[in-house]
N, C-alpha and C positions, 0 to 999 in steps of 0.2 A: 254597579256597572256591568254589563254584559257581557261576556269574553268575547262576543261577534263581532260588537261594537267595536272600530280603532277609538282609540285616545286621542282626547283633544288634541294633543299639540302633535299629532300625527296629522290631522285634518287639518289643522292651521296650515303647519309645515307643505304640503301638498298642495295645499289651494295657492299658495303664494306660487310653488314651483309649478305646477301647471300653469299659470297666468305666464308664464315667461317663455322664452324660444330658450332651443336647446342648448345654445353658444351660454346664454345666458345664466341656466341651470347650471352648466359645468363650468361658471365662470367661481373662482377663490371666494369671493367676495361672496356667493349664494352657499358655499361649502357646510359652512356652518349652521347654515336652514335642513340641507341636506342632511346631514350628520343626526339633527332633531327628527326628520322622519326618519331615518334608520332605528333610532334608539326609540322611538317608540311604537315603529308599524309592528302591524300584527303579523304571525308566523308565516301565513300562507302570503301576503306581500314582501317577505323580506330576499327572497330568493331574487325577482325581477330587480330589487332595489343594489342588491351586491353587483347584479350584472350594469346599472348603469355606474356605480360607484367605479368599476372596473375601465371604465372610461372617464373616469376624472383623474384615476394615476397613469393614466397616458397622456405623455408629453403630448399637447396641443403640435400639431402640423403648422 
């Protein structure tokens, strides 16, 4: 495997959460998909992915 390359279940992960609206992504129930691409994106994606994470421990308005 490639070091370029992301890992499968980072691409899974991803392609599920982009198919969705943003309400949806930071919805609990999607968290757990989420969590899967953190734990497997590659180094130069993980920065952008903490900054949305950062918006899922904020209390919903």
């Amino acid at each position: 495997m490639s070091a370029n390359k992301p890992h499968p279940k980072f691409v899974e992960a991803m392609s599920k959460l982009s198919a969705m609206s943003e309400e949806e992504r930071l919805s609990e129930e999607n968290r757990d998909l989420f969590e899967q691409a953190m734990a497997y994106a590659p180094l130069d994606i993980q920065p952008q992915l903490i900054a949305i994470r950062k918006k899922y421990e904020q209390p919903l308005h």
